[in-house]
DSSP file (Angstrom, degrees, kcal/mol; ACC not computed):
  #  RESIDUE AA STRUCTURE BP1 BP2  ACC     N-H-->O    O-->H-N    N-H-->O    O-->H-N    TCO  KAPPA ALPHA  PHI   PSI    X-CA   Y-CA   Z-CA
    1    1 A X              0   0    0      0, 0.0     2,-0.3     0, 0.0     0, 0.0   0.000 360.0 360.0 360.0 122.1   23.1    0.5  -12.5
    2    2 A X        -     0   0    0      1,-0.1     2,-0.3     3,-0.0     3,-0.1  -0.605 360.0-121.3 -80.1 136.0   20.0    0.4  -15.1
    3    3 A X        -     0   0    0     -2,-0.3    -1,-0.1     1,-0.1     3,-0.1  -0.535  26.0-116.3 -82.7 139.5   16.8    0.1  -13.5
    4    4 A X        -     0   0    0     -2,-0.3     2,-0.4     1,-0.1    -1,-0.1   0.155  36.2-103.3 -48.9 154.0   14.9   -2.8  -14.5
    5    5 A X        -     0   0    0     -3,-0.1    -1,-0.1     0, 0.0    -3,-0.0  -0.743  35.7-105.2 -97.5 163.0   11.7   -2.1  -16.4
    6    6 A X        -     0   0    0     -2,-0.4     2,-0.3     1,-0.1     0, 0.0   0.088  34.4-159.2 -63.0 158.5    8.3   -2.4  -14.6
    7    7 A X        -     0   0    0     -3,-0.0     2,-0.3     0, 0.0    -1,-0.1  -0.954  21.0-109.4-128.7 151.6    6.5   -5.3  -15.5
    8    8 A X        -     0   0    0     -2,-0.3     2,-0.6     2,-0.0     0, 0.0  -0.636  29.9-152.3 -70.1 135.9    2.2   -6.0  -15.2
    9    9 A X        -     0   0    0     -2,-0.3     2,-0.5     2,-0.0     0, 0.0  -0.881  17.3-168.0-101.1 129.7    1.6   -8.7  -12.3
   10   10 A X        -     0   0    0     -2,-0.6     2,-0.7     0, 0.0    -2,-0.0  -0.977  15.2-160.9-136.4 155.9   -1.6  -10.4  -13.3
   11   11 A X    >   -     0   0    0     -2,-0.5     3,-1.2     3,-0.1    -2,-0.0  -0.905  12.3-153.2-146.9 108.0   -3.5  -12.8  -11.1
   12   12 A X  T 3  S+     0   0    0     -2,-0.7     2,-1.2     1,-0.2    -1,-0.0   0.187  70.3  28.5 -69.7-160.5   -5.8  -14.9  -12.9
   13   13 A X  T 3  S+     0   0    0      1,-0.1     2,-0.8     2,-0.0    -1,-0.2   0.377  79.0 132.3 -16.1  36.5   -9.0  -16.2  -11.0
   14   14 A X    <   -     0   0    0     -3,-1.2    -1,-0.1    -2,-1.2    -3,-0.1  -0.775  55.0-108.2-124.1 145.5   -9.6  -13.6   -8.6
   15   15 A X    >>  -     0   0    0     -2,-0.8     3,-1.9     1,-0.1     4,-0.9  -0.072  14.3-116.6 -65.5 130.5  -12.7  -12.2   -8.1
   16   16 A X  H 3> S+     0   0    0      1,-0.3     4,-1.2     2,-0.2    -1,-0.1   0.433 116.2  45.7 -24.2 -25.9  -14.3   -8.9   -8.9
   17   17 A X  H 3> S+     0   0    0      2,-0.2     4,-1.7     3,-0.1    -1,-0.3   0.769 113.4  50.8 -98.6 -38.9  -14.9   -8.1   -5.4
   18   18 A X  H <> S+     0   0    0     -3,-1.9     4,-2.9     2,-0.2     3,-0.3   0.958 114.3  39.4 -18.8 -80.9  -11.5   -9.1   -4.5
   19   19 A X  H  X S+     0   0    0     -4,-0.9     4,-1.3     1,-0.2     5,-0.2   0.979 115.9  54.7 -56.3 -49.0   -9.8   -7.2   -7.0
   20   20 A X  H  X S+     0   0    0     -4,-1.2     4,-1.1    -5,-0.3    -2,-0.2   0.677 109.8  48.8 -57.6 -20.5  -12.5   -4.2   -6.2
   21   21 A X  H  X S+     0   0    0     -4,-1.7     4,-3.0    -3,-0.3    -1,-0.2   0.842 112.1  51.3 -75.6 -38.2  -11.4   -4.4   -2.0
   22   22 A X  H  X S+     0   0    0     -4,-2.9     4,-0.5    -5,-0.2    -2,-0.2   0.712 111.1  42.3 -92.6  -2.8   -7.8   -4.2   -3.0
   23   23 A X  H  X S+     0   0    0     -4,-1.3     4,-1.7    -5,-0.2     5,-0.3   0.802 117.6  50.4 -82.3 -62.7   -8.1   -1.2   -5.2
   24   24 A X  H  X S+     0   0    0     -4,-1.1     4,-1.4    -5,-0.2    -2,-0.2   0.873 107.8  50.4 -34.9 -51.8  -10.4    0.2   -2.5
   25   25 A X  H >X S+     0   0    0     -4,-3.0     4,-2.3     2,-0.2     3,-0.7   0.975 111.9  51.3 -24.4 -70.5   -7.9   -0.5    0.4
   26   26 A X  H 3<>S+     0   0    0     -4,-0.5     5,-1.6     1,-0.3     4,-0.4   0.862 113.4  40.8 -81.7 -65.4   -5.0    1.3   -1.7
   27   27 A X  H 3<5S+     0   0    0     -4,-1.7    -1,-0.3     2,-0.2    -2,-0.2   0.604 108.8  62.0 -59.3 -26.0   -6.8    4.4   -2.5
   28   28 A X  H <<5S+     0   0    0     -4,-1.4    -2,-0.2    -3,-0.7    -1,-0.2   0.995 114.8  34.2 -37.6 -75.0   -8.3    4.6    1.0
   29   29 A X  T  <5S-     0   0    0     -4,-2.3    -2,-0.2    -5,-0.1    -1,-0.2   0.271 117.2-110.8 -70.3  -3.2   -5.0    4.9    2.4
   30   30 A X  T   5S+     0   0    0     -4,-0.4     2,-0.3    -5,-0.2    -3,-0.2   0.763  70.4 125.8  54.8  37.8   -3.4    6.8   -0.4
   31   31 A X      < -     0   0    0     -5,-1.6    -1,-0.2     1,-0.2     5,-0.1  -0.887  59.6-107.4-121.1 142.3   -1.0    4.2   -1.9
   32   32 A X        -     0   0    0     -2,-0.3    -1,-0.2     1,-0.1     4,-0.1  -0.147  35.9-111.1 -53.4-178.3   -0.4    2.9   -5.3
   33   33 A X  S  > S+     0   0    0      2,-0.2     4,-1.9     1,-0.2    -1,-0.1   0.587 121.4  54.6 -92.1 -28.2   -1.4   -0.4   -5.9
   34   34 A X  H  > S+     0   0    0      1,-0.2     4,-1.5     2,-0.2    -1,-0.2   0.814 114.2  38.2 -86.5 -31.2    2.0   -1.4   -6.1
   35   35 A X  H  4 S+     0   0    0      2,-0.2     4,-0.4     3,-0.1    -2,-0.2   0.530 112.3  60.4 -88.3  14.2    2.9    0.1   -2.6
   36   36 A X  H  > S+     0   0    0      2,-0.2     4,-3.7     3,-0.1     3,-0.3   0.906 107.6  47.0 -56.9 -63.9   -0.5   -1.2   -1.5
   37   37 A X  H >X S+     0   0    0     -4,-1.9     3,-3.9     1,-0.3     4,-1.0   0.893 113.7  47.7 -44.0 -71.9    0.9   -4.7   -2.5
   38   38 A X  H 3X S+     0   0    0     -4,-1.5     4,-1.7     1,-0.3    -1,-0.3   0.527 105.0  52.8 -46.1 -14.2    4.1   -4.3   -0.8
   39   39 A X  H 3> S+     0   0    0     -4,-0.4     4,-3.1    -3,-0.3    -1,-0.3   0.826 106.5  53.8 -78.9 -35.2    3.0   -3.1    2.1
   40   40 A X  H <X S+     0   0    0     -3,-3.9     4,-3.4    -4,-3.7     5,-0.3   0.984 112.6  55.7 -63.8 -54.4    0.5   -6.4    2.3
   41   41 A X  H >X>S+     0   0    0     -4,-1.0     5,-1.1     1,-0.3     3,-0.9   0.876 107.8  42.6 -37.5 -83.2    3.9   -8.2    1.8
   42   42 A X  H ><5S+     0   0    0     -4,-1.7     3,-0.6     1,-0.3    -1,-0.3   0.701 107.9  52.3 -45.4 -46.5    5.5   -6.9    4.3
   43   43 A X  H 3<5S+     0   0    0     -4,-3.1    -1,-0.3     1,-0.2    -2,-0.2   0.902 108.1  56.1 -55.5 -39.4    3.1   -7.0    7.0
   44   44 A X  H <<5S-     0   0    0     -4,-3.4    -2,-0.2    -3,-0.9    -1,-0.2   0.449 119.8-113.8 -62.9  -5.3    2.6  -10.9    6.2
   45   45 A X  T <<5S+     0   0    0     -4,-0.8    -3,-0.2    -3,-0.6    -4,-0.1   0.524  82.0 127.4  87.6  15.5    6.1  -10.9    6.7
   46   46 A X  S   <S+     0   0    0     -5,-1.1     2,-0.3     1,-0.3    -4,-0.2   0.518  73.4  22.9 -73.1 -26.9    6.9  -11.8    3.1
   47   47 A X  S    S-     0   0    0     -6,-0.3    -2,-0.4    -8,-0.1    -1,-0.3  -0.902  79.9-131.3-160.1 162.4    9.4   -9.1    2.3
   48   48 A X        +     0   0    0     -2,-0.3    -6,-0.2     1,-0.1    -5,-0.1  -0.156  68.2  82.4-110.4 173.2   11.4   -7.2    4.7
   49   49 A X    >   -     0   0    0     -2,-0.1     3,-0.7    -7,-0.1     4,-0.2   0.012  64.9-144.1 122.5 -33.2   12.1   -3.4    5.2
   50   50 A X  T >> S-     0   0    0      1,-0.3     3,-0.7     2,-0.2     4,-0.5  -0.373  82.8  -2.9  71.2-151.3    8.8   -2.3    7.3
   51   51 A X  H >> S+     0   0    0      1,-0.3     3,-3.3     2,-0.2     4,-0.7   0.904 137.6  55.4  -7.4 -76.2    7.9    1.6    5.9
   52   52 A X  H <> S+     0   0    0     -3,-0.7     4,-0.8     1,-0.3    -1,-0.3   0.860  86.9  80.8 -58.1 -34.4   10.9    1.8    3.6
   53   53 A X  H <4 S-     0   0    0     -3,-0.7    -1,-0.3    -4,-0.2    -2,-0.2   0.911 121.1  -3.0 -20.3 -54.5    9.6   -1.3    2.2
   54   54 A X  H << S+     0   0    0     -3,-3.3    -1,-0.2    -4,-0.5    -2,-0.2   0.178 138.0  47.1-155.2  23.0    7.2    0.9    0.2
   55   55 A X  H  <  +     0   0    0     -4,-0.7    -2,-0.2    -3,-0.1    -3,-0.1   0.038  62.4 170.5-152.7  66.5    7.6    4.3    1.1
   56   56 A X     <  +     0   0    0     -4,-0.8     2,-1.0    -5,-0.2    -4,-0.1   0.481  54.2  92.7 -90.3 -49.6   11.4    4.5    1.0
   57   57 A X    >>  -     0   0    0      1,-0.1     3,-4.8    -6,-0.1     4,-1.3  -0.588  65.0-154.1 -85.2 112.1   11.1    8.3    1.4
   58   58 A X  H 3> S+     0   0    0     -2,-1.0     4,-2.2     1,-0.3    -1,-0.1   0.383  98.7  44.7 -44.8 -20.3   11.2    9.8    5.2
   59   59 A X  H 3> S+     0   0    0      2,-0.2     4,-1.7    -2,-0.2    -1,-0.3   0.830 117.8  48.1 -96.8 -36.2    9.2   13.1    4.4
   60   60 A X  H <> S+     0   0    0     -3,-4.8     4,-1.1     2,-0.2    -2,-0.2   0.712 109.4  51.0 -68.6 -25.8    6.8   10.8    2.5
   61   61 A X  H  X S+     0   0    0     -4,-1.3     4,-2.1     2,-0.2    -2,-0.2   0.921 112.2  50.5 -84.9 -55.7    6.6    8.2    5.4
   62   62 A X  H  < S+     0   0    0     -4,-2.2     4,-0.4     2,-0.2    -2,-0.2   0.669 106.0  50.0 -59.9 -25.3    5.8   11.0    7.8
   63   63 A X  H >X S+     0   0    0     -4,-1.7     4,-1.9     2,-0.2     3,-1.3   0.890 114.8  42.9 -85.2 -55.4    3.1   12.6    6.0
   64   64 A X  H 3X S+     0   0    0     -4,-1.1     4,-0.7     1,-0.2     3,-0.3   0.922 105.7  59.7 -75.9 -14.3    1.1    9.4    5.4
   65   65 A X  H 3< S+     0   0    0     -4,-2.1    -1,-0.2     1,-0.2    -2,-0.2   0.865 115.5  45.2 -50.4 -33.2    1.9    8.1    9.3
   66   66 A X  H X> S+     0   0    0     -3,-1.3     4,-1.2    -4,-0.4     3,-0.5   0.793 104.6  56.9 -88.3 -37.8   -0.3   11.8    9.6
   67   67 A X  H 3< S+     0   0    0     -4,-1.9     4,-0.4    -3,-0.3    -1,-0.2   0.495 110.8  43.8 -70.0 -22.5   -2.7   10.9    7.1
   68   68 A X  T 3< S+     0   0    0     -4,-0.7    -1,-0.3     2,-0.2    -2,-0.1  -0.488 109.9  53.2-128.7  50.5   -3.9    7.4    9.2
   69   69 A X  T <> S+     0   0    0     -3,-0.5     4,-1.7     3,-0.0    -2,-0.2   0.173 109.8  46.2-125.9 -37.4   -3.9    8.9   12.2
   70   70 A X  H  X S+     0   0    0     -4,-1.2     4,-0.9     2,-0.2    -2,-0.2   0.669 115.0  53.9 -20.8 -41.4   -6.5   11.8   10.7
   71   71 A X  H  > S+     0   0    0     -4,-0.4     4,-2.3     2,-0.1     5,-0.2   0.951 108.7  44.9 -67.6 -53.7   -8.3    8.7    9.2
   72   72 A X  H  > S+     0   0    0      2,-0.2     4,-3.6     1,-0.1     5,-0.2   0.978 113.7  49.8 -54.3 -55.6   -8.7    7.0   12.4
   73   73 A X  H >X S+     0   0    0     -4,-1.7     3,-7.2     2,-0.2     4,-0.6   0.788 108.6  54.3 -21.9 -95.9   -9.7   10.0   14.1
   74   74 A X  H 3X S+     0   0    0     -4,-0.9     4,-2.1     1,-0.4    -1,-0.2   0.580 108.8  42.4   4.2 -63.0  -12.0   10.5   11.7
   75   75 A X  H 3< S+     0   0    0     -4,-2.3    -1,-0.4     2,-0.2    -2,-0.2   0.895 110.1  67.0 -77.3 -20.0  -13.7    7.1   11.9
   76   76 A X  H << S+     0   0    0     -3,-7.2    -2,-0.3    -4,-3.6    -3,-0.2   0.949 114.7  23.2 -55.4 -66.9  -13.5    7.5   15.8
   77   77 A X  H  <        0   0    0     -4,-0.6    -1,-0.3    -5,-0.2    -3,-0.2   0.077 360.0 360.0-131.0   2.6  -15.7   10.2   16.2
   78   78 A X     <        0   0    0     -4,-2.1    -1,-0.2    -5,-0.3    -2,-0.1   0.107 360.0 360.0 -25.7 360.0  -17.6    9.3   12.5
């Protein structure tokens, strides 16, 4: 099977603070923007899969599950 190639998604009127939270989010949390998105997806229930949705590998899934619970901490006691 060839994998299709990536394409740019662009989303015309939205606003500078907008675009600037959802880059902020994504980098918080230490996901591309593209598993940022999916993840938004998924949670809204818009595509399926949970994790694997958009971090498909288990070692990779486990380390950031470790990474947000170090963030939370983090802000707990912040």
């Amino acid at each position: 099977m060839t994998q299709a190639k990536a394409k740019n998604l662009v989303i015309t009127n939205l606003s500078e603070k907008h675009r600037q939270d959802f880059i902020d989010w994504a980098d918080a949390l230490e996901l591309t923007r593209d598993q940022f998105l999916i993840a938004l997806m998924v949670n809204a229930g818009f595509a399926d899969g949970g994790l694997d949705a958009f971090l498909p590998d288990k070692a990779a899934c486990d380390e950031w599950r470790e990474l947000l619970i170090r963030r939370m901490a983090q802000l707990a006691n912040g």
